[in-house]
N, C-alpha and C positions, 0 to 999 in steps of 0.2 A: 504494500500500500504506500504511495507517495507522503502521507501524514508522517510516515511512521519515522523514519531518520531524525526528524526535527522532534521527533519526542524522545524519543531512545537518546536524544542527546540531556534530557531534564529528570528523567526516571529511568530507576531500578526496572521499572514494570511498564513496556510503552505498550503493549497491550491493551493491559487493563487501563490504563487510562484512555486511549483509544475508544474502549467502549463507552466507557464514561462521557467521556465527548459526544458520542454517536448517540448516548440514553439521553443527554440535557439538550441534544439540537433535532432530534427525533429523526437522524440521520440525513437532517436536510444540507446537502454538500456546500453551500456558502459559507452558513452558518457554522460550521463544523469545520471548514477553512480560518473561519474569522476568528472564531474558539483554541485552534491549533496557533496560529500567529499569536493571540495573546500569550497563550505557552509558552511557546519559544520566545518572546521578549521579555517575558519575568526574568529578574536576578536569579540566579542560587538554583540548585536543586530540589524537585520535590521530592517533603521528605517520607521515607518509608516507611508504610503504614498508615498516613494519612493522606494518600492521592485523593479520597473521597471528598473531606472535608478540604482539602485543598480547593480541588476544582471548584465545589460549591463554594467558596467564595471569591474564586477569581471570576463565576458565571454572574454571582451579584454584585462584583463592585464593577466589573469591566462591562458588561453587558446589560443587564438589570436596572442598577444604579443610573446608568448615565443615559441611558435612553431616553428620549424626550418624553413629553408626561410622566413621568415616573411622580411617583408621592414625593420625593426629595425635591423635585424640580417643583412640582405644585405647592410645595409649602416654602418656598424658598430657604430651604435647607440645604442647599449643595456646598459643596467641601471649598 
């Protein structure tokens, strides 16, 4: 899979994070491009053990969070 080198570069497991990707974009190929790209720009490694709770929160601050209408934007709460 073309994803996969650019993750195998940030985890132990580019698999499983692979599907992780694929279960939070409901395998729609943009999204799950755009998802992989945030990956691979994070600092550091993810760390072992918690790809889960990793991903979910790079899916809410990268993706969720900044989205226009979001609640943060409507209540003018942004960072």
């Amino acid at each position: 899979m073309p994803l996969m080198p650019g993750l195998a570069a940030k985890t132990s497991h580019p698999e499983a994070v692979l599907q992780m990707v694929l279960d939070w974009t409901g395998g729609q190929p943009l999204l799950s491009q755009k998802l992989c790209k945030f990956i691979r720009k994070t600092e550091g490694h993810i760390p072992e053990g918690q790809e889960t709770a990793w991903i979910e929160q790079l899916v809410h601050t990268k993706i969720i969070e900044s989205e226009p209408g979001t609640k943060a934007e409507k209540t003018g709460m942004q960072g």
